[in-house]
N, CA, C and O atoms as a GROMACS GRO file, in nm:
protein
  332
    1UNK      N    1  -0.171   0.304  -0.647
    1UNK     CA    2  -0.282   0.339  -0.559
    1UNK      C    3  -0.352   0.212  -0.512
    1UNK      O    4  -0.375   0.111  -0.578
    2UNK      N    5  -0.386   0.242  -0.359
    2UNK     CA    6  -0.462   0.078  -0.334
    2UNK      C    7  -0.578   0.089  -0.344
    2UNK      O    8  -0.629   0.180  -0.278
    3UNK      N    9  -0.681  -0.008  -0.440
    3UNK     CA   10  -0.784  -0.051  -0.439
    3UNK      C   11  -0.856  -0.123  -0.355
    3UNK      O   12  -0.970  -0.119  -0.308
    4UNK      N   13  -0.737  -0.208  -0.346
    4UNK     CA   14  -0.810  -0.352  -0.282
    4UNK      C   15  -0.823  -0.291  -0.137
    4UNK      O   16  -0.803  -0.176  -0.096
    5UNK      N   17  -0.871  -0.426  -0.060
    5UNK     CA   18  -0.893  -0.400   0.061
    5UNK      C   19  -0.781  -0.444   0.118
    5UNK      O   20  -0.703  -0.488   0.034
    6UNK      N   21  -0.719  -0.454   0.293
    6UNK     CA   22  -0.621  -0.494   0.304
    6UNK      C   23  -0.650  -0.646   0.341
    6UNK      O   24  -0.743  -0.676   0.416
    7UNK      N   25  -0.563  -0.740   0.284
    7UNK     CA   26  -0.538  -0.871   0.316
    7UNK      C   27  -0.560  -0.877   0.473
    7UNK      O   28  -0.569  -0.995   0.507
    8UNK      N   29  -0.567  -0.822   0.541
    8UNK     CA   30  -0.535  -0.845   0.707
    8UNK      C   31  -0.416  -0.773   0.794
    8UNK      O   32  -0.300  -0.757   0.754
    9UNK      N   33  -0.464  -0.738   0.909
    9UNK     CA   34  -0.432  -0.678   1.013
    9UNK      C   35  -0.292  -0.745   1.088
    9UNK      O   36  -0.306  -0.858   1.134
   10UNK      N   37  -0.161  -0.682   1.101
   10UNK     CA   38  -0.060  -0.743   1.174
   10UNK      C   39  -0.052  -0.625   1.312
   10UNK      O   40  -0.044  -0.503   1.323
   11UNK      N   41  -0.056  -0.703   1.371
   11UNK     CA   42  -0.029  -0.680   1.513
   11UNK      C   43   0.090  -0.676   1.583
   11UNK      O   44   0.110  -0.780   1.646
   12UNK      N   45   0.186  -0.581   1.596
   12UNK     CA   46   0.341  -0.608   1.658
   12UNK      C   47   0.334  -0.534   1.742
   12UNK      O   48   0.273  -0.428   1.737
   13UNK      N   49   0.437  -0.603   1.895
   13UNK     CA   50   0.463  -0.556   1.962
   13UNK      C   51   0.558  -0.530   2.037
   13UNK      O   52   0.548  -0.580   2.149
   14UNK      N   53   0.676  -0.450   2.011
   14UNK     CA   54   0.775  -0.420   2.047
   14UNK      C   55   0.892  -0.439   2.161
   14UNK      O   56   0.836  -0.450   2.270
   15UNK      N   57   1.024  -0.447   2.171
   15UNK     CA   58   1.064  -0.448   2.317
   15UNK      C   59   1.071  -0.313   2.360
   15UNK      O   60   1.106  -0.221   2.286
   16UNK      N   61   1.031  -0.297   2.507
   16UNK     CA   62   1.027  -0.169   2.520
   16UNK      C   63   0.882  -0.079   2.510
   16UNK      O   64   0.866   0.029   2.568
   17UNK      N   65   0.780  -0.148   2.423
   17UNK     CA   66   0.662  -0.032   2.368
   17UNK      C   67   0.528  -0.136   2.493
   17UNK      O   68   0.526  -0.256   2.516
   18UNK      N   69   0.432  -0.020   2.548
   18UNK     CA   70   0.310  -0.046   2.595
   18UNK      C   71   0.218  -0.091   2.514
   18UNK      O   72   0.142  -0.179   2.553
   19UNK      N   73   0.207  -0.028   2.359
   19UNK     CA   74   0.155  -0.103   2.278
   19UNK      C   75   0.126  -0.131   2.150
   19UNK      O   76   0.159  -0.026   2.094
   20UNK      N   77   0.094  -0.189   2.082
   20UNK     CA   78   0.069  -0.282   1.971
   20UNK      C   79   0.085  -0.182   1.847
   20UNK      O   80   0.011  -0.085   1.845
   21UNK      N   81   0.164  -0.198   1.761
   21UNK     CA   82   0.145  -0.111   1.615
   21UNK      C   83   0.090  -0.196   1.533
   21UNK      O   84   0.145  -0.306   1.523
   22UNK      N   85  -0.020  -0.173   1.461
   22UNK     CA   86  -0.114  -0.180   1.399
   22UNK      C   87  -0.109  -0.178   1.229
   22UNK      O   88  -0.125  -0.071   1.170
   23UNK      N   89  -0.086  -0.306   1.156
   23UNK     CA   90  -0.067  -0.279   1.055
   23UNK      C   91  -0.128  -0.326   0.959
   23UNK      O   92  -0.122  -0.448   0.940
   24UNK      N   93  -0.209  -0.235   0.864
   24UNK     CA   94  -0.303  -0.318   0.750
   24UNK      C   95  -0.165  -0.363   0.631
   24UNK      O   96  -0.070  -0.287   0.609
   25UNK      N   97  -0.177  -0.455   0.587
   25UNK     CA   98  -0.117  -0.559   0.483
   25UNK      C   99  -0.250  -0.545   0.379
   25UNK      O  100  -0.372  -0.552   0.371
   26UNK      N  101  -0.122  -0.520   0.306
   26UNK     CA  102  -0.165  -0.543   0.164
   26UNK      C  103  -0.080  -0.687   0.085
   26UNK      O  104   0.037  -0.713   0.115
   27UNK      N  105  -0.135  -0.748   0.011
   27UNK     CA  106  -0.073  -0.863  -0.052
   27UNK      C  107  -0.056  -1.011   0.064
   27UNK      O  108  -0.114  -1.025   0.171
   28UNK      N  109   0.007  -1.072   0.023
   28UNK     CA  110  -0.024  -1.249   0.104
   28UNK      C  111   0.007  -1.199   0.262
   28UNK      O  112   0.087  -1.108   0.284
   29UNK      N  113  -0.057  -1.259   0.355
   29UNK     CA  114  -0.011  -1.210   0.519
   29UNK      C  115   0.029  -1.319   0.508
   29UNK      O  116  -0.008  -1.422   0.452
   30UNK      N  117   0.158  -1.272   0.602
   30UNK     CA  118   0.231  -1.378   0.652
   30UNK      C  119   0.137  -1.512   0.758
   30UNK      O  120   0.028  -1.499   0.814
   31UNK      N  121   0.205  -1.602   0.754
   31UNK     CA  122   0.154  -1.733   0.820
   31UNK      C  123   0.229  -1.688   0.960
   31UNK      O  124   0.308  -1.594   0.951
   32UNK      N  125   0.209  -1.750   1.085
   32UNK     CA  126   0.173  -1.787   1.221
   32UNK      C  127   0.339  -1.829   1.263
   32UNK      O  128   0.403  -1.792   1.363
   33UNK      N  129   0.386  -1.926   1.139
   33UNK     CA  130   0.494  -2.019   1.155
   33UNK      C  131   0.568  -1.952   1.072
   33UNK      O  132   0.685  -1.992   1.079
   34UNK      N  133   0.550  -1.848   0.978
   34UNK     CA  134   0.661  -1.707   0.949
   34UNK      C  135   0.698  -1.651   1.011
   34UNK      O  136   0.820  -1.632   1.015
   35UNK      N  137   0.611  -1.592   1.094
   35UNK     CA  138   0.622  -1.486   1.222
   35UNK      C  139   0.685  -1.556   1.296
   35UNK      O  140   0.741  -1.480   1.376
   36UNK      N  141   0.721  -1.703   1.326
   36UNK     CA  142   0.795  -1.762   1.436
   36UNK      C  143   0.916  -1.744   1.374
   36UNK      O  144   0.996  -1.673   1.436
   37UNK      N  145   0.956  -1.794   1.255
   37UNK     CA  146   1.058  -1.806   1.198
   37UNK      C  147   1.185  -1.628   1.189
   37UNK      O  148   1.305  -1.606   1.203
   38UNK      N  149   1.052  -1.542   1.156
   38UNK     CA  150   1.143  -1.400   1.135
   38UNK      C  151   1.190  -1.378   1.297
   38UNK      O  152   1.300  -1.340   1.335
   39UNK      N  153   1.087  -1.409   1.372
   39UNK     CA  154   1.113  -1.361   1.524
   39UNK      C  155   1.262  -1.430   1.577
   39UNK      O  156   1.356  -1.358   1.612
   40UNK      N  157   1.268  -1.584   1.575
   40UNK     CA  158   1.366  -1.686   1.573
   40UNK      C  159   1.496  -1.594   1.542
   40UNK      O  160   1.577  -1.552   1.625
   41UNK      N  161   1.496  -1.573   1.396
   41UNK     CA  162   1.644  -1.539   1.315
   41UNK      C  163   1.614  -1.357   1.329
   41UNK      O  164   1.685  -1.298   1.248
   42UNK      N  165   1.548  -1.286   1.391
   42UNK     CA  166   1.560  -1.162   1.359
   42UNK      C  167   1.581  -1.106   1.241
   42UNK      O  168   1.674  -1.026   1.235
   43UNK      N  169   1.516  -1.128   1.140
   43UNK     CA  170   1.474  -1.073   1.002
   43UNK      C  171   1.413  -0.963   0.953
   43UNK      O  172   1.300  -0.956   1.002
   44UNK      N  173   1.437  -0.869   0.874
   44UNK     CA  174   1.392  -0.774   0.852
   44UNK      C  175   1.350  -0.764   0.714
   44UNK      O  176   1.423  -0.776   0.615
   45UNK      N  177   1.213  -0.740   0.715
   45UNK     CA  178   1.073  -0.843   0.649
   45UNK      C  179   1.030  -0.671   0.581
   45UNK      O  180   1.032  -0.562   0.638
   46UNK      N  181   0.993  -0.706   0.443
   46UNK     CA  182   0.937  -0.590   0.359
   46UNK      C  183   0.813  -0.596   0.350
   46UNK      O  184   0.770  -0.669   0.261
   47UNK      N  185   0.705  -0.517   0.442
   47UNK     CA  186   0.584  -0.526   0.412
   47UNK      C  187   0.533  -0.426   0.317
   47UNK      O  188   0.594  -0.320   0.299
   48UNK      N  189   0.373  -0.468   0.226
   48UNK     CA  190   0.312  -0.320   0.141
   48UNK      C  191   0.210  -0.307   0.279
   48UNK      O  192   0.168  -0.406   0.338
   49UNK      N  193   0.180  -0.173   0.318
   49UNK     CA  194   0.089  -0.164   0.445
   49UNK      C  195   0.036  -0.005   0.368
   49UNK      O  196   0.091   0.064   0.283
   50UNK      N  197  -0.113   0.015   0.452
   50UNK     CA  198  -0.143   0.114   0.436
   50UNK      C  199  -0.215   0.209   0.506
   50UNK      O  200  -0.282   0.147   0.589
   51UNK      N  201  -0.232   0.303   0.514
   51UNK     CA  202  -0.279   0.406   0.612
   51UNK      C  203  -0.428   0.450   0.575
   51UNK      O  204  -0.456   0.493   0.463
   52UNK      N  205  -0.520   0.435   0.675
   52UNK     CA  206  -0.692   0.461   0.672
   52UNK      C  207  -0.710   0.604   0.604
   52UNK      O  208  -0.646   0.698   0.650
   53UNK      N  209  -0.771   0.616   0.528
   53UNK     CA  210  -0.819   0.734   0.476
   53UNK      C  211  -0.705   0.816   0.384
   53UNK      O  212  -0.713   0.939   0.379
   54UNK      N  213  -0.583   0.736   0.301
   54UNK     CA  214  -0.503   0.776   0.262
   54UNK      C  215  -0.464   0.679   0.143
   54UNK      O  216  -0.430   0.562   0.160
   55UNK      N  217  -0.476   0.752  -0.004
   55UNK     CA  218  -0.453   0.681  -0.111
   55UNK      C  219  -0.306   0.559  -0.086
   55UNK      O  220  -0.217   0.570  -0.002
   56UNK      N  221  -0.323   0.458  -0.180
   56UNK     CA  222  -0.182   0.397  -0.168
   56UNK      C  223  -0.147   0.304  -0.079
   56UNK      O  224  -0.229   0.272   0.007
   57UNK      N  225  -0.033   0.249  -0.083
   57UNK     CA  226   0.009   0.183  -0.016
   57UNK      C  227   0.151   0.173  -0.031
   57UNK      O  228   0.206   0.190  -0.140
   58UNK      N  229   0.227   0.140   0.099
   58UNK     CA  230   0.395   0.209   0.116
   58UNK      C  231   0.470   0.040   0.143
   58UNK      O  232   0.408  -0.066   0.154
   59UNK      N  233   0.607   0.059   0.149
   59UNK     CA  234   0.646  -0.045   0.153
   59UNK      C  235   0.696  -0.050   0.343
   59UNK      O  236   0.760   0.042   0.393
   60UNK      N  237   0.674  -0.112   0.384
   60UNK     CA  238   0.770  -0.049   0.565
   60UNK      C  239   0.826  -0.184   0.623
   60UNK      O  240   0.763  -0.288   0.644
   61UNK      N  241   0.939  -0.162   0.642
   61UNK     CA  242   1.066  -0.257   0.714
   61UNK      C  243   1.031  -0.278   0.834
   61UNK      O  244   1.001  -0.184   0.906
   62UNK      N  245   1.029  -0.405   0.878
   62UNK     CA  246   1.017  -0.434   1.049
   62UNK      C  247   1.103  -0.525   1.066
   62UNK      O  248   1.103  -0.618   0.986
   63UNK      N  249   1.181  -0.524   1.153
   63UNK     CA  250   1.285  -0.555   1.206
   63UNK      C  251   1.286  -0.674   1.321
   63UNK      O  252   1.331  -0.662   1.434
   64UNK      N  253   1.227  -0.787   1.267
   64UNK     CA  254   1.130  -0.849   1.371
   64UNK      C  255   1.233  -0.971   1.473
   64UNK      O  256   1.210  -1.084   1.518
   65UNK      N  257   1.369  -0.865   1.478
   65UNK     CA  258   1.474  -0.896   1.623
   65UNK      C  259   1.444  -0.855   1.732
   65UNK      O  260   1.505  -0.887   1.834
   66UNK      N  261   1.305  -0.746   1.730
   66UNK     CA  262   1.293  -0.626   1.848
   66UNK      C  263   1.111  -0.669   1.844
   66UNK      O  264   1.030  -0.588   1.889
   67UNK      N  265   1.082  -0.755   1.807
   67UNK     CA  266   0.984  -0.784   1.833
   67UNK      C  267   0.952  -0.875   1.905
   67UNK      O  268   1.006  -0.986   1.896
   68UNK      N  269   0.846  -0.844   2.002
   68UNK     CA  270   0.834  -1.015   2.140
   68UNK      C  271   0.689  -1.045   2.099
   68UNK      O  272   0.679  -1.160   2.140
   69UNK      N  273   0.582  -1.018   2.049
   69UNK     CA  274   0.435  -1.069   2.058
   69UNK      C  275   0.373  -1.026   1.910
   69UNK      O  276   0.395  -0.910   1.873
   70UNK      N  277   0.320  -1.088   1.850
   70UNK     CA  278   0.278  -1.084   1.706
   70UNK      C  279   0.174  -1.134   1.723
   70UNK      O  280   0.161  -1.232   1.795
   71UNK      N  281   0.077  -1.078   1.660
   71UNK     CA  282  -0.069  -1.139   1.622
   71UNK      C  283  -0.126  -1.144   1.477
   71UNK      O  284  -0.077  -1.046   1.418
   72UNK      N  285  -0.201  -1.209   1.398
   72UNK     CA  286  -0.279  -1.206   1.264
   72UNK      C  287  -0.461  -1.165   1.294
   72UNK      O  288  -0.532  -1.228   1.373
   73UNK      N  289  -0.481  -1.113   1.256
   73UNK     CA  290  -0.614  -1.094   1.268
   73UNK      C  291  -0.689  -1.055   1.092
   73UNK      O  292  -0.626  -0.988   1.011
   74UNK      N  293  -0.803  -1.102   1.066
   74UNK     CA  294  -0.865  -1.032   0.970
   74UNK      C  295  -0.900  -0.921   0.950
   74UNK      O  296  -0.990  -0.875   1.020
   75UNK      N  297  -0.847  -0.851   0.858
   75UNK     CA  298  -0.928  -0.700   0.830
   75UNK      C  299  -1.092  -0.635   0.801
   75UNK      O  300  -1.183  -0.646   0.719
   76UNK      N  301  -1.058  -0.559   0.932
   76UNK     CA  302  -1.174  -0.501   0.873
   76UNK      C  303  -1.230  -0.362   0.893
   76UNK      O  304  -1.174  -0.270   0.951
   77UNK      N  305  -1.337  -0.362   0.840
   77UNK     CA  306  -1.321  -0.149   0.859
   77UNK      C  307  -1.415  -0.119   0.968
   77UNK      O  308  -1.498  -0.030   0.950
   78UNK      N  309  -1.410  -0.185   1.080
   78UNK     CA  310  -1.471  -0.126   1.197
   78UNK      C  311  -1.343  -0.087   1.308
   78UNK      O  312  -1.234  -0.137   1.280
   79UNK      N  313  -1.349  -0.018   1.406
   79UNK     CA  314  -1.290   0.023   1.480
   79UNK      C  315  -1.232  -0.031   1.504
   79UNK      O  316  -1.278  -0.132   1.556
   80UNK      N  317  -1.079  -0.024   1.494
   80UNK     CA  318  -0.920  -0.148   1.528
   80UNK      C  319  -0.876  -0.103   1.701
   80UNK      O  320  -0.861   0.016   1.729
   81UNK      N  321  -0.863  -0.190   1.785
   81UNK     CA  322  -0.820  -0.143   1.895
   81UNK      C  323  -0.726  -0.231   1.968
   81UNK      O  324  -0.746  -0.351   1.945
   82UNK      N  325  -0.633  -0.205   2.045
   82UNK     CA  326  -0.511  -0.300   2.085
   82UNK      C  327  -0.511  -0.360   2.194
   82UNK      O  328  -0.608  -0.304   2.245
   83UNK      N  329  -0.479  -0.424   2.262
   83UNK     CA  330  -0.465  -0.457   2.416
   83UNK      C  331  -0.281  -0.498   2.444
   83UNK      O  332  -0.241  -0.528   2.557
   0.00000   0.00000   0.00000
């Protein structure tokens, strides 16, 4: 069950998608120059992420060959919104 809060907000954005999936991280967020690196070699990266108002936290695969725009942002519990 997750306690903690989430480490920070990942931001992906798809080939193909209008917009941004939204992901709270749980445990170390990746660095700036990770995200270059998985994007580079198309890696498929095991995140713990978790869902607002829902015990726990899940493990979810991203596939970050099909990904073109990544962002890091800090978490927090006010209204998350994408551009």
């Amino acid at each position: 069950m997750a306690t903690d809060a989430p480490s920070g907000l990942l931001y992906l954005l798809s080939v193909g998608k209008e917009k941004e999936l939204i992901l709270r991280v749980h445990g170390t967020m990746p660095t700036a120059e990770k995200l270059i690196s998985w994007m580079e070699q198309g890696t498929v990266v095991s995140l713990q992420i978790s869902h607002e108002g829902e015990p726990g936290t899940f493990t979810y695969l991203v596939n970050f060959r099909h990904v073109v725009a990544a962002r890091l942002a800090p978490y927090t519990t006010t209204r998350i919104s994408s551009f």
